[in-house]
PDB file of N, H, CA, C and O in Angstrom:
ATOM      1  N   UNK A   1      15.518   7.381   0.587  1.00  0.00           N
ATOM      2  CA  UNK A   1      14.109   7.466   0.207  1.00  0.00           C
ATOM      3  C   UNK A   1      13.635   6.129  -0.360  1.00  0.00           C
ATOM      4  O   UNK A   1      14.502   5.303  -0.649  1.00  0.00           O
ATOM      5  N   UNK A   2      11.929   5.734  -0.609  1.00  0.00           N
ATOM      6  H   UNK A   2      11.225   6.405  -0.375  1.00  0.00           H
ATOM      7  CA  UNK A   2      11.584   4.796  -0.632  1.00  0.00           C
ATOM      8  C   UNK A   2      10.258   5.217  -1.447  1.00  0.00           C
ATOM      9  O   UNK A   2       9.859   6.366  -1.636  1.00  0.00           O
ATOM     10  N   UNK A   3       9.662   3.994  -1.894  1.00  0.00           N
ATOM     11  H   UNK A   3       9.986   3.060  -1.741  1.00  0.00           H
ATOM     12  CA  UNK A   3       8.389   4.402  -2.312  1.00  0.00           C
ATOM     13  C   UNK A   3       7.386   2.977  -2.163  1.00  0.00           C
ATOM     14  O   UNK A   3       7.801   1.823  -2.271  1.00  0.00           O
ATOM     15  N   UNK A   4       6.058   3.363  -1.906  1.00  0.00           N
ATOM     16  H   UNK A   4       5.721   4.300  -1.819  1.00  0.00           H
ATOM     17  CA  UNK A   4       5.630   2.233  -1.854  1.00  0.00           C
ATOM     18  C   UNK A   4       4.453   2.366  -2.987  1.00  0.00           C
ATOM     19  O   UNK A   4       3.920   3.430  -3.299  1.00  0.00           O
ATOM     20  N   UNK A   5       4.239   1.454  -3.382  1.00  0.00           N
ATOM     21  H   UNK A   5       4.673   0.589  -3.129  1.00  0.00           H
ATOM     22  CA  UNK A   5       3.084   1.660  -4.355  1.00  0.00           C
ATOM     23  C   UNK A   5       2.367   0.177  -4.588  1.00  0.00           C
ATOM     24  O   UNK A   5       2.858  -0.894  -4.947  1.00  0.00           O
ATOM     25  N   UNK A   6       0.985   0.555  -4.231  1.00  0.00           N
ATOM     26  H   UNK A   6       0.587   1.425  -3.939  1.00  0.00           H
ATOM     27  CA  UNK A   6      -0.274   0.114  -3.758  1.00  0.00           C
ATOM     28  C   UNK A   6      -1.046  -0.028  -5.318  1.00  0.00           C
ATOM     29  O   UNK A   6      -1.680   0.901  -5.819  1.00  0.00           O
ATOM     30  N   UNK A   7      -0.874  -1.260  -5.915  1.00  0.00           N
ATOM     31  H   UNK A   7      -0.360  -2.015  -5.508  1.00  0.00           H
ATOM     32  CA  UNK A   7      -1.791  -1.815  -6.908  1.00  0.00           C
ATOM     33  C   UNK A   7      -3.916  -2.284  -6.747  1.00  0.00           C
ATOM     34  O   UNK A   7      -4.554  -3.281  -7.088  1.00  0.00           O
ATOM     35  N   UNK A   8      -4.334  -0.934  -6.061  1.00  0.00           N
ATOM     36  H   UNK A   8      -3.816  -0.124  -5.784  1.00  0.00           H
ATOM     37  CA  UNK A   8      -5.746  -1.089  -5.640  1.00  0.00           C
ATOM     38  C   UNK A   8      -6.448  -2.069  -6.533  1.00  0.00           C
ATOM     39  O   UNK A   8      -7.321  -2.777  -6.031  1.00  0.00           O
ATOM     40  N   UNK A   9      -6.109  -2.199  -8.006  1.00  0.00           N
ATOM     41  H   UNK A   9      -5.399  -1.624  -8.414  1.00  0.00           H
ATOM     42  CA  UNK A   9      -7.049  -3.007  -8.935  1.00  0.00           C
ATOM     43  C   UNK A   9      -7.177  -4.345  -7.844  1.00  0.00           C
ATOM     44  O   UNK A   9      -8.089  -4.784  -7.143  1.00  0.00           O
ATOM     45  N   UNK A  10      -5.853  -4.710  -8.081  1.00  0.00           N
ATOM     46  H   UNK A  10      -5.112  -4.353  -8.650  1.00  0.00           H
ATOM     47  CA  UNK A  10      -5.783  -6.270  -7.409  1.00  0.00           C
ATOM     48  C   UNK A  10      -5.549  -6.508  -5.984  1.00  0.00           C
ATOM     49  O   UNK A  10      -4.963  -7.536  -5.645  1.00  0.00           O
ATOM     50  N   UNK A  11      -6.021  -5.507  -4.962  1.00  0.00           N
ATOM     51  H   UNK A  11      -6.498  -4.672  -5.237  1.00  0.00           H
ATOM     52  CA  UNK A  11      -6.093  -5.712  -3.610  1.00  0.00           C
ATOM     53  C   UNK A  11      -8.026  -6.232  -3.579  1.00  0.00           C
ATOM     54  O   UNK A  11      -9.043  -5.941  -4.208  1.00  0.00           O
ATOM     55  N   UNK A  12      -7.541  -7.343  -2.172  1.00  0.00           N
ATOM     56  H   UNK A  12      -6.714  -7.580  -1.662  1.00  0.00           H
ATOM     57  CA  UNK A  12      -8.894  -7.878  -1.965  1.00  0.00           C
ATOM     58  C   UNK A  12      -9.872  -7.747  -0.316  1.00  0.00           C
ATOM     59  O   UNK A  12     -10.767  -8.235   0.374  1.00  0.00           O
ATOM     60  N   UNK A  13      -8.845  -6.688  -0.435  1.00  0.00           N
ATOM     61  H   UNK A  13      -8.118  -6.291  -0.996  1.00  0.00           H
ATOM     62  CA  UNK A  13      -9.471  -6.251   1.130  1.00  0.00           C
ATOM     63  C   UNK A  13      -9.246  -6.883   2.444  1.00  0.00           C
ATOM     64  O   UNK A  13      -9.823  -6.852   3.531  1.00  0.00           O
ATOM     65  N   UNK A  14      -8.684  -7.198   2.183  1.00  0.00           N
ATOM     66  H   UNK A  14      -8.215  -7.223   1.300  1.00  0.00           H
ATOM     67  CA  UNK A  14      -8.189  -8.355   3.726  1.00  0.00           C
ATOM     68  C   UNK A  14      -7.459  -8.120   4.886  1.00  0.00           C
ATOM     69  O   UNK A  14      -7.155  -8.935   5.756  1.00  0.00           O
ATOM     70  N   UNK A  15      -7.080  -6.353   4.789  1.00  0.00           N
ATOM     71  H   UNK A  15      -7.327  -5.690   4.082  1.00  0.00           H
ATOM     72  CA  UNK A  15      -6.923  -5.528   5.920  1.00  0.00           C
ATOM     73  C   UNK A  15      -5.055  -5.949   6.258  1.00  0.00           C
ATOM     74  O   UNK A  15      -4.189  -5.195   6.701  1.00  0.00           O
ATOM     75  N   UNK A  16      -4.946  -7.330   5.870  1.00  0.00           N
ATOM     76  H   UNK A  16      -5.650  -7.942   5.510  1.00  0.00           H
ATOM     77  CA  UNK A  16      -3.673  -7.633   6.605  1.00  0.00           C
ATOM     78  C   UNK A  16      -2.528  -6.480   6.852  1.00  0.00           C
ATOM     79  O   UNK A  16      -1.640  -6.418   7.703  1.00  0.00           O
ATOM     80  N   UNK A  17      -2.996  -5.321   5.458  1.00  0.00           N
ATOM     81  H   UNK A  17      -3.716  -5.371   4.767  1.00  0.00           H
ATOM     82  CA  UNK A  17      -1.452  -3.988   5.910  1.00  0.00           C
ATOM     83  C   UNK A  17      -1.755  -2.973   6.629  1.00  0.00           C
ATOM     84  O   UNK A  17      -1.007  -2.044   6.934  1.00  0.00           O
ATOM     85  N   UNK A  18      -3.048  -3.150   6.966  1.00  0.00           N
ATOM     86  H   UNK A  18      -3.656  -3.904   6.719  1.00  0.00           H
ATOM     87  CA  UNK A  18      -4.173  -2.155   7.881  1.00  0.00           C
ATOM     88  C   UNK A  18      -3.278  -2.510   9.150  1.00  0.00           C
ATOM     89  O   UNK A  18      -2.484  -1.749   9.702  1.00  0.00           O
ATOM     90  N   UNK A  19      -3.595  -3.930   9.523  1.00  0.00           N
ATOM     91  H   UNK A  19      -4.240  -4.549   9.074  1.00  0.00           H
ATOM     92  CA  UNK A  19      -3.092  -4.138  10.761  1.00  0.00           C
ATOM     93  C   UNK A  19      -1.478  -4.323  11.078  1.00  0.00           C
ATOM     94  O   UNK A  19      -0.923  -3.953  12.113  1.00  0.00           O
ATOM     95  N   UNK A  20      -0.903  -4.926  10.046  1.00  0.00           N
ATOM     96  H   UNK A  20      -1.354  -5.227   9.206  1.00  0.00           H
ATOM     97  CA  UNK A  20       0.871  -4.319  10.074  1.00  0.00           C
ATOM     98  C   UNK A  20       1.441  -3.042   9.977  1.00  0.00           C
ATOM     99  O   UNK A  20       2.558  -2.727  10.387  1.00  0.00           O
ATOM    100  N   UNK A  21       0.402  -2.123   9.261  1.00  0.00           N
ATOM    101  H   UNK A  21      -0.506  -2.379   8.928  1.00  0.00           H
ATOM    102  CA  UNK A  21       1.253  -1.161   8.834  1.00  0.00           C
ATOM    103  C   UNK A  21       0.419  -0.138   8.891  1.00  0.00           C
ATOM    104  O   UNK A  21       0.092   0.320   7.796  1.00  0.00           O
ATOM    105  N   UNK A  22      -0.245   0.608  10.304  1.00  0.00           N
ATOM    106  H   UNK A  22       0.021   0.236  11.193  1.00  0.00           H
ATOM    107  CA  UNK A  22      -1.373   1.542  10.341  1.00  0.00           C
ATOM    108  C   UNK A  22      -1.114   3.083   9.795  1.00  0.00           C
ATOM    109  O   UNK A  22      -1.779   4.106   9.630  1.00  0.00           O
ATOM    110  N   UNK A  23       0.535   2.546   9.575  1.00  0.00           N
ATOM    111  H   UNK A  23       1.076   1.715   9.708  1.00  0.00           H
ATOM    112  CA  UNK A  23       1.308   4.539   9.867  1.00  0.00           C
ATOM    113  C   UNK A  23       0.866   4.522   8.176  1.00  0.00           C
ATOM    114  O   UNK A  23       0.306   5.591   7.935  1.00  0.00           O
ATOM    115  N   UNK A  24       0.939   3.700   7.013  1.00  0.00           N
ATOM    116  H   UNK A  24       1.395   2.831   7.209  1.00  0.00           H
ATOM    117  CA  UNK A  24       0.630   4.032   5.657  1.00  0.00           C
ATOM    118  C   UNK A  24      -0.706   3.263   5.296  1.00  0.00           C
ATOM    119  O   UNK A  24      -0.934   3.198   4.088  1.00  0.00           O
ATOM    120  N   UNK A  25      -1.606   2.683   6.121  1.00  0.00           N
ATOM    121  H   UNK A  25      -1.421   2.735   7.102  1.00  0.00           H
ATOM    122  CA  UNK A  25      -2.373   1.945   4.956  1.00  0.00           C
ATOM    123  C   UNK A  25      -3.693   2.133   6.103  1.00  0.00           C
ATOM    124  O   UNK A  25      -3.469   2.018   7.308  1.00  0.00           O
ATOM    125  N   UNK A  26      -4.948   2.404   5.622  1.00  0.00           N
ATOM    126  H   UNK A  26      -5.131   2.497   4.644  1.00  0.00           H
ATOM    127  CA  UNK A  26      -6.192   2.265   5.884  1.00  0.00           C
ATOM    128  C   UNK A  26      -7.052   1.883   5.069  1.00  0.00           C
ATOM    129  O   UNK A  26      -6.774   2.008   3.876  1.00  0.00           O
ATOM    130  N   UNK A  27      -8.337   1.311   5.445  1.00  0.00           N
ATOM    131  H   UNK A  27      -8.563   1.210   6.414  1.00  0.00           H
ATOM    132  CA  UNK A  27      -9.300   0.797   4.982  1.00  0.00           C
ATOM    133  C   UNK A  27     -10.205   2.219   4.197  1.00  0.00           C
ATOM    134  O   UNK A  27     -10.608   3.205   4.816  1.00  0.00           O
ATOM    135  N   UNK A  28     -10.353   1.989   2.803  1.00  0.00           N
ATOM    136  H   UNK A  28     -10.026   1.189   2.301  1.00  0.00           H
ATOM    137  CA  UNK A  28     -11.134   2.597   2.139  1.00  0.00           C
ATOM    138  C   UNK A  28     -12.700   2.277   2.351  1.00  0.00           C
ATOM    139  O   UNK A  28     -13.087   1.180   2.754  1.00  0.00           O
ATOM    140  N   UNK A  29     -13.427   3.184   2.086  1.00  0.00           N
ATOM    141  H   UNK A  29     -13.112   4.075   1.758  1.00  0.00           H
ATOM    142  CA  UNK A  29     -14.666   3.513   1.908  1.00  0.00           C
ATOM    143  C   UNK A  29     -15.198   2.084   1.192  1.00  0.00           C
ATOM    144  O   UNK A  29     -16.300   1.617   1.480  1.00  0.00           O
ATOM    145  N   UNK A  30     -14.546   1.623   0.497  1.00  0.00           N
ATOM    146  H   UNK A  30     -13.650   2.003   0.263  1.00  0.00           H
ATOM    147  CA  UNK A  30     -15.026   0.834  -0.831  1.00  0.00           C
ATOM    148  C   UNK A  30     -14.905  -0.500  -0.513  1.00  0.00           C
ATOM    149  O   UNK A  30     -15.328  -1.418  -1.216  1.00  0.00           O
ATOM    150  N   UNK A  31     -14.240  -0.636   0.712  1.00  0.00           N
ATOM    151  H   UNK A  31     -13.896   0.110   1.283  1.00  0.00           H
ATOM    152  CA  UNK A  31     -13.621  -2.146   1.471  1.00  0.00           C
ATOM    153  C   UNK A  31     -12.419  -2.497   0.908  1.00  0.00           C
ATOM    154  O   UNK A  31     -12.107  -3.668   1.124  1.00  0.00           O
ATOM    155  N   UNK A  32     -11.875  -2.043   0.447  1.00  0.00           N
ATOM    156  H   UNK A  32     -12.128  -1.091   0.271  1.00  0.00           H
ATOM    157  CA  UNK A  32     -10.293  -2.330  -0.209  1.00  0.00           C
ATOM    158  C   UNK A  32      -8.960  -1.370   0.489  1.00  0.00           C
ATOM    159  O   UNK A  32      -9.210  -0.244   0.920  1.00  0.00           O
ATOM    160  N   UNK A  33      -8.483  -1.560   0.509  1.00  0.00           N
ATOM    161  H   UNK A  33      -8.279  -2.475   0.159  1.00  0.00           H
ATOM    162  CA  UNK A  33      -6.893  -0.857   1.125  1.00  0.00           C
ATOM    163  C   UNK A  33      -6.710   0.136   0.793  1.00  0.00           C
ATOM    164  O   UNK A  33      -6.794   0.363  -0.414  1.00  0.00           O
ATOM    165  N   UNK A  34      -6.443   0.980   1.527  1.00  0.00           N
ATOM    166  H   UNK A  34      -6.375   0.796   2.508  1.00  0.00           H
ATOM    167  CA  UNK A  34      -5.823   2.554   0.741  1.00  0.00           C
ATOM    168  C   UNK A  34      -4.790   3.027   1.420  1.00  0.00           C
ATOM    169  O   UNK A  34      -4.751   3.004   2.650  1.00  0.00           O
ATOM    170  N   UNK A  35      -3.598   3.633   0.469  1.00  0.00           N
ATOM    171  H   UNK A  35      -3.630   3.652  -0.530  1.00  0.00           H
ATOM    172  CA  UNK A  35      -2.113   3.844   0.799  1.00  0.00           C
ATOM    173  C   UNK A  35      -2.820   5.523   1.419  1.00  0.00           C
ATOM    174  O   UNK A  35      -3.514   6.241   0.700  1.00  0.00           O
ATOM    175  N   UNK A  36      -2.426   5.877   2.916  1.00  0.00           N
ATOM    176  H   UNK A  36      -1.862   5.293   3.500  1.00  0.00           H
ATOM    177  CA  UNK A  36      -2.554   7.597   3.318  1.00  0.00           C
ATOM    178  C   UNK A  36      -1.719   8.352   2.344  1.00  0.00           C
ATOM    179  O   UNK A  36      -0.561   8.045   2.063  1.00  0.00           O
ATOM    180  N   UNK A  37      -2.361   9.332   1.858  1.00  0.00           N
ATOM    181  H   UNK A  37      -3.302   9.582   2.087  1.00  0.00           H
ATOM    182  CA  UNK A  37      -1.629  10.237   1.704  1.00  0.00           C
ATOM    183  C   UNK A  37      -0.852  10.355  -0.431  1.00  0.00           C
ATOM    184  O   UNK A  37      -0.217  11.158  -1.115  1.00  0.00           O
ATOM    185  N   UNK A  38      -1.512   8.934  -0.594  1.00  0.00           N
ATOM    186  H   UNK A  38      -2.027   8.281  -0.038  1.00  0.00           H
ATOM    187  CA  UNK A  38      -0.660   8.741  -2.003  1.00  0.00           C
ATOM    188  C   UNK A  38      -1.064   9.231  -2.991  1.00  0.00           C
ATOM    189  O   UNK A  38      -2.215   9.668  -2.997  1.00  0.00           O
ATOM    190  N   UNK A  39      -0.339   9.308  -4.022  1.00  0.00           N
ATOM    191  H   UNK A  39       0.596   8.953  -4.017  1.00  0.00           H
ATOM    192  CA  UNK A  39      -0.993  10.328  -5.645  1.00  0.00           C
ATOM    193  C   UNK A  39      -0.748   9.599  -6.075  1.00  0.00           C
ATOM    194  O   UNK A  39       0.341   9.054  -5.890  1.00  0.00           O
ATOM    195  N   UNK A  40      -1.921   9.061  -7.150  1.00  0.00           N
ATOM    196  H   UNK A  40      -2.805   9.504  -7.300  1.00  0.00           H
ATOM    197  CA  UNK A  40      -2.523   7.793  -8.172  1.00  0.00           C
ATOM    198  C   UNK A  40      -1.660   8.381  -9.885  1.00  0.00           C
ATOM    199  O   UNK A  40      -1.863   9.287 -10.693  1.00  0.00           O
ATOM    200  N   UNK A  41      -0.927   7.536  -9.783  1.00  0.00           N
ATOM    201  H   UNK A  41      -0.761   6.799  -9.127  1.00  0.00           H
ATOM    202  CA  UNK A  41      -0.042   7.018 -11.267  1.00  0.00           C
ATOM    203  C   UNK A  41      -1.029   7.154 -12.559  1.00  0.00           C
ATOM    204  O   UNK A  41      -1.995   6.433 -12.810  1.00  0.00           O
ATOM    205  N   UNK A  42      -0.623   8.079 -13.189  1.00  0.00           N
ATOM    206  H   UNK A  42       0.161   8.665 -12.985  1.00  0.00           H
ATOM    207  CA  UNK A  42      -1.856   8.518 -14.325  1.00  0.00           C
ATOM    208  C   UNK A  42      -2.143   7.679 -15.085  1.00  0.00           C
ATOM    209  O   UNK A  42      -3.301   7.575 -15.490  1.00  0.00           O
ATOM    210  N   UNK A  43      -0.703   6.473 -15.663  1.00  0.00           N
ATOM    211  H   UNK A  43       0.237   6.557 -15.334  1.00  0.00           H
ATOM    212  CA  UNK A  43      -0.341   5.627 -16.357  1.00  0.00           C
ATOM    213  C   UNK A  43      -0.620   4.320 -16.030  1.00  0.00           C
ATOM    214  O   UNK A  43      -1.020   3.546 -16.900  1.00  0.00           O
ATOM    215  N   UNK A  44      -0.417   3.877 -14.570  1.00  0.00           N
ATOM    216  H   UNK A  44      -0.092   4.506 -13.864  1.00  0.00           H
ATOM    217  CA  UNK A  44      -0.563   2.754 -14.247  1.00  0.00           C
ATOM    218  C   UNK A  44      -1.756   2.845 -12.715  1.00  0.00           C
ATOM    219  O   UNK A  44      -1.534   2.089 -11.769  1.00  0.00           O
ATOM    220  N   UNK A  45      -2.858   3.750 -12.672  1.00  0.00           N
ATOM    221  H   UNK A  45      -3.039   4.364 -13.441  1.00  0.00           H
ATOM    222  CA  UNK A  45      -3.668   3.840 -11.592  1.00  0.00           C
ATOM    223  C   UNK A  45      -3.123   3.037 -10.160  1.00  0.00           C
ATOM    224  O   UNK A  45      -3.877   2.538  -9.325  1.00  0.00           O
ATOM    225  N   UNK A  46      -1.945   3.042 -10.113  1.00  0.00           N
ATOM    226  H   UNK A  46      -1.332   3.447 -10.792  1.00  0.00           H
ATOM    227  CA  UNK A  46      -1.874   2.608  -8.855  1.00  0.00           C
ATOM    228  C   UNK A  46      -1.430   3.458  -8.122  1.00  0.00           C
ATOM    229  O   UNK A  46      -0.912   4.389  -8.738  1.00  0.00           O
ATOM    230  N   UNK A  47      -1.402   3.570  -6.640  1.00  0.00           N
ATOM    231  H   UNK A  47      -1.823   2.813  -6.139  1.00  0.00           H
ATOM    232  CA  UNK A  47      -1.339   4.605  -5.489  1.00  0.00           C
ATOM    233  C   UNK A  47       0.430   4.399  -5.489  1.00  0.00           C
ATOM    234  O   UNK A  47       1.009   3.337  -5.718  1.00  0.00           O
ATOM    235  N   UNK A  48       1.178   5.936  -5.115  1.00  0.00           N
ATOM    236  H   UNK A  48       0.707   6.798  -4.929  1.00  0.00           H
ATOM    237  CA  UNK A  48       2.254   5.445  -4.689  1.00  0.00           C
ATOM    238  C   UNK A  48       2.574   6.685  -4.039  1.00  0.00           C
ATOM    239  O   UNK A  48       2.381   7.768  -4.591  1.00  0.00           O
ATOM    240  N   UNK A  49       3.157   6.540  -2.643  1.00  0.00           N
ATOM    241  H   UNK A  49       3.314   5.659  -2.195  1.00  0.00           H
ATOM    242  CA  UNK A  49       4.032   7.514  -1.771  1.00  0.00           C
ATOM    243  C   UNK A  49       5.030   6.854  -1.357  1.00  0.00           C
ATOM    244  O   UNK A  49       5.193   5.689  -0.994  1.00  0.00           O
ATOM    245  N   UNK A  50       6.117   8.357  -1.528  1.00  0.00           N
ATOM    246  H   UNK A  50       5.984   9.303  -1.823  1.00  0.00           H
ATOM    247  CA  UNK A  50       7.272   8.540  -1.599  1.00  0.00           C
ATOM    248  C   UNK A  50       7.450   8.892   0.114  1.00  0.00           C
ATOM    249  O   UNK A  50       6.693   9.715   0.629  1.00  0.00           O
ATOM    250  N   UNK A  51       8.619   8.122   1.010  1.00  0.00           N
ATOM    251  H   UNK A  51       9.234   7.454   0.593  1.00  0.00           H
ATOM    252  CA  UNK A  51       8.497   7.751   2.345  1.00  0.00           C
ATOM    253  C   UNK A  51      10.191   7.670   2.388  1.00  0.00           C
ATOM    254  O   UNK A  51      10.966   7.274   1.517  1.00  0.00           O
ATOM    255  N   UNK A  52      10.442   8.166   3.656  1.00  0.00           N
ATOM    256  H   UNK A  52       9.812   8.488   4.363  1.00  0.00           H
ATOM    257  CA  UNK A  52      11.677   8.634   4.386  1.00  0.00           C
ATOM    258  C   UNK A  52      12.417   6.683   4.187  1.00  0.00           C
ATOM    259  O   UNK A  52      13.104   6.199   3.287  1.00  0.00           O
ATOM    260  N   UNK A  53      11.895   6.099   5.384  1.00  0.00           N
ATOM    261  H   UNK A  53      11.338   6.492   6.115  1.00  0.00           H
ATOM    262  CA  UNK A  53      11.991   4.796   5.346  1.00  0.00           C
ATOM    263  C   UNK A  53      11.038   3.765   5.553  1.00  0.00           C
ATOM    264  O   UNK A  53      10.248   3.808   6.496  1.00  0.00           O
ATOM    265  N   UNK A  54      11.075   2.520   4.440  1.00  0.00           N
ATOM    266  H   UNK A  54      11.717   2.485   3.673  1.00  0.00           H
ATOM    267  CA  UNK A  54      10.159   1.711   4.291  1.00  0.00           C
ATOM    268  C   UNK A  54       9.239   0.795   6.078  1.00  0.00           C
ATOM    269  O   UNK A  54       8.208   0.123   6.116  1.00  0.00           O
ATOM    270  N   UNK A  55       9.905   1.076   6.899  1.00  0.00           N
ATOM    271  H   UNK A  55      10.742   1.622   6.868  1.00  0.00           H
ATOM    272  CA  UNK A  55       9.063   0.295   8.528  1.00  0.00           C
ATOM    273  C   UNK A  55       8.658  -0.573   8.148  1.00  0.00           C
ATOM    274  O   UNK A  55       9.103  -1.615   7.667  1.00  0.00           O
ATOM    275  N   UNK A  56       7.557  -0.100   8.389  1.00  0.00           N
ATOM    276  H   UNK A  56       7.195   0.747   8.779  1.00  0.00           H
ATOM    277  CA  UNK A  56       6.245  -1.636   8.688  1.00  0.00           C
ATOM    278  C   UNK A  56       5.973  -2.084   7.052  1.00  0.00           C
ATOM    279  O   UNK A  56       6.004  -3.271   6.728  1.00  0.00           O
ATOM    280  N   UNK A  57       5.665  -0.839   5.922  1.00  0.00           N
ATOM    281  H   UNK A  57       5.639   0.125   6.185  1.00  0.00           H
ATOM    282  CA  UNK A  57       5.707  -1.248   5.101  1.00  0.00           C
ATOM    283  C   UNK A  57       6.175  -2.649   3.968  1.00  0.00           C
ATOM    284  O   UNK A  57       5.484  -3.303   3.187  1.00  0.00           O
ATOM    285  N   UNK A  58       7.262  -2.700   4.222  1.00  0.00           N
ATOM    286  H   UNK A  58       7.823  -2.169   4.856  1.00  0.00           H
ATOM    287  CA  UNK A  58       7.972  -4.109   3.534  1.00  0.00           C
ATOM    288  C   UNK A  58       7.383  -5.440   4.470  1.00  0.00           C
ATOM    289  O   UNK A  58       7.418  -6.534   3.907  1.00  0.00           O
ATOM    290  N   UNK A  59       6.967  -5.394   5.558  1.00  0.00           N
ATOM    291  H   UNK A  59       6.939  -4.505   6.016  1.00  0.00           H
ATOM    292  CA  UNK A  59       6.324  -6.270   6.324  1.00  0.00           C
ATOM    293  C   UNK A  59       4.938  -6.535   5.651  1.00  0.00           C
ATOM    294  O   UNK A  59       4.725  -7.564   5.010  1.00  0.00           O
ATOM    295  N   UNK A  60       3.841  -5.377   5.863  1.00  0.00           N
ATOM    296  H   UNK A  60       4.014  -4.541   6.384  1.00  0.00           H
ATOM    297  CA  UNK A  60       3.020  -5.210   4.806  1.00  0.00           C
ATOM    298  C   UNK A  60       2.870  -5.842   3.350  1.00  0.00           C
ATOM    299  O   UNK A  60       1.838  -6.350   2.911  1.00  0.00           O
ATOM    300  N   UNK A  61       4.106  -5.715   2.674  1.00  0.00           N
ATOM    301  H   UNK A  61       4.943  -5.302   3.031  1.00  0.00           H
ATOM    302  CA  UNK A  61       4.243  -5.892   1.627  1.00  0.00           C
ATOM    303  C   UNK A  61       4.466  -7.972   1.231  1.00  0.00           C
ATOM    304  O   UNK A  61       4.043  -8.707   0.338  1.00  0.00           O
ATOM    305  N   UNK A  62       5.099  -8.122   2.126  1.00  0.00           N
ATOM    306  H   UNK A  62       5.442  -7.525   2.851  1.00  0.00           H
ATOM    307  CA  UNK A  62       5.195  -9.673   2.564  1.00  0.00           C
ATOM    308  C   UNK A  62       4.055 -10.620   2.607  1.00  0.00           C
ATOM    309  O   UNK A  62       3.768 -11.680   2.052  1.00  0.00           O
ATOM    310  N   UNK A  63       3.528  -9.844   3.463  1.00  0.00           N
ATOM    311  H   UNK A  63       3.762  -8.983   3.914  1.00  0.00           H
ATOM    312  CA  UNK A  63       2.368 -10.653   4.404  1.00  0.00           C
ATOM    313  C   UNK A  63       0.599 -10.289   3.427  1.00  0.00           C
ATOM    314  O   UNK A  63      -0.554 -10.469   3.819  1.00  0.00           O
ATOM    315  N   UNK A  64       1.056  -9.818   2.286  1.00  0.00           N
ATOM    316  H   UNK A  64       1.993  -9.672   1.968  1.00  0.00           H
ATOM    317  CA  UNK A  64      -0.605  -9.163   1.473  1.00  0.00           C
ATOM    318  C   UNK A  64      -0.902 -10.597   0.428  1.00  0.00           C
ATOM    319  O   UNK A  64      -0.399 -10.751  -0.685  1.00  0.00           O
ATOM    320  N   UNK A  65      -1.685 -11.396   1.001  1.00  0.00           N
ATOM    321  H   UNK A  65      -2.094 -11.270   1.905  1.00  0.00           H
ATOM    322  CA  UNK A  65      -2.129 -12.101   0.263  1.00  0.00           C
ATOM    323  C   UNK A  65      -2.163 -12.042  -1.945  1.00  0.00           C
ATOM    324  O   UNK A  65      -1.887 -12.788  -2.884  1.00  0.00           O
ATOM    325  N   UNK A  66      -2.586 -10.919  -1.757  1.00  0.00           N
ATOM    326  H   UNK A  66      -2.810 -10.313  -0.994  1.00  0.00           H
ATOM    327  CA  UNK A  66      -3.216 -10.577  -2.864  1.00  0.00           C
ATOM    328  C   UNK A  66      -1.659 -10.040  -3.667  1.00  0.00           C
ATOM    329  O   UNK A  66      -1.756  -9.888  -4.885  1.00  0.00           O
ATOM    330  N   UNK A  67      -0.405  -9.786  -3.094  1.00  0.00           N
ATOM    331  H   UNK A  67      -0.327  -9.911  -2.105  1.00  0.00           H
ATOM    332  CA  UNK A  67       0.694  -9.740  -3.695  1.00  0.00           C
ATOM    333  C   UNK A  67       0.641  -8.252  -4.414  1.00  0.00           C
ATOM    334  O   UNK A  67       1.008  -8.128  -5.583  1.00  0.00           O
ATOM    335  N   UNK A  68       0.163  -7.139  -3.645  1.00  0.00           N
ATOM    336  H   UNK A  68      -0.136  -7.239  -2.695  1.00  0.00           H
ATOM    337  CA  UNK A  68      -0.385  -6.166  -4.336  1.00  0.00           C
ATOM    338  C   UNK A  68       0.375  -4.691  -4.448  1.00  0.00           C
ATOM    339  O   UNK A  68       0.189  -3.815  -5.293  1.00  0.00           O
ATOM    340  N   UNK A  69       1.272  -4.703  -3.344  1.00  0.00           N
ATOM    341  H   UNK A  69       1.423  -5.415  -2.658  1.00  0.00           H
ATOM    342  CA  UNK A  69       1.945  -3.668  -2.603  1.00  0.00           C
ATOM    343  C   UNK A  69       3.083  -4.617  -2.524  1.00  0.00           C
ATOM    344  O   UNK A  69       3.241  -5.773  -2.131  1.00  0.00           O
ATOM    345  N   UNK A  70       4.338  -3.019  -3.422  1.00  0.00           N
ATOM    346  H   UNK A  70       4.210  -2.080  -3.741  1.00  0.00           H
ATOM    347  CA  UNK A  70       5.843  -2.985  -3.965  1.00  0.00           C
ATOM    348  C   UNK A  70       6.891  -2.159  -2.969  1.00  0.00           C
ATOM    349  O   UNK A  70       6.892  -1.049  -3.502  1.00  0.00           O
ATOM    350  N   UNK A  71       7.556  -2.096  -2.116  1.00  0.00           N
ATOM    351  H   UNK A  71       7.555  -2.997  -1.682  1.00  0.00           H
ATOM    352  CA  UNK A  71       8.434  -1.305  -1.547  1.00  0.00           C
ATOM    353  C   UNK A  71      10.177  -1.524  -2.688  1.00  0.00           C
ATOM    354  O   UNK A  71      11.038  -2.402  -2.748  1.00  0.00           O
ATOM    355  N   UNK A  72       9.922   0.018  -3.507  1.00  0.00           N
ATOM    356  H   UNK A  72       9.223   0.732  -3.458  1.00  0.00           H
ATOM    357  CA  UNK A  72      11.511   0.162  -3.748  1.00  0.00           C
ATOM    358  C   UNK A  72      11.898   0.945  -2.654  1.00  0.00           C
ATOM    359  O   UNK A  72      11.328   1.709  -1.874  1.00  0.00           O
ATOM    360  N   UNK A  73      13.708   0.283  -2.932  1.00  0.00           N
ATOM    361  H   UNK A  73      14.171  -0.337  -3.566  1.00  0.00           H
ATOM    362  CA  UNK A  73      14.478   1.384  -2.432  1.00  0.00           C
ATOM    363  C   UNK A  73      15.088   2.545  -3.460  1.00  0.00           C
ATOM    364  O   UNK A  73      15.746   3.483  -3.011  1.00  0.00           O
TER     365      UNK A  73
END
């Protein structure tokens, strides 16, 4: 198991995990990134789902300008 978790404060919209990584990440309403499917951290408001294996994700996670999105194992 894996988890990825999506720091929305400090994403700047720049789609880059939209287009690496379509199976977890779409474009919000708001123009900023949104993790599918994730439940927001009461403590630290950031998005995080829990995922079989990390894929495209850690690619995603590389390539985000904004340094915003964490893949543990």
């Amino acid at each position: 198991m894996a988890k990825i978790i999506h720091n929305k404060s400090k994403c700047i919209g720049c789609g880059s995990c939209v287009a690496l990584c379509p199976k977890f990440f779409e474009m919000g309403e708001e123009g900023t990134a949104h993790l599918k499917g994730a439940k927001i951290n009461s403590e630290t408001q950031n998005e995080e789902l829990e995922i079989e294996e990390p894929d495209c994700a850690q690619d995603a996670a590389k390539i985000c300008p904004a340094q915003c999105i964490v893949v543990e194992k």
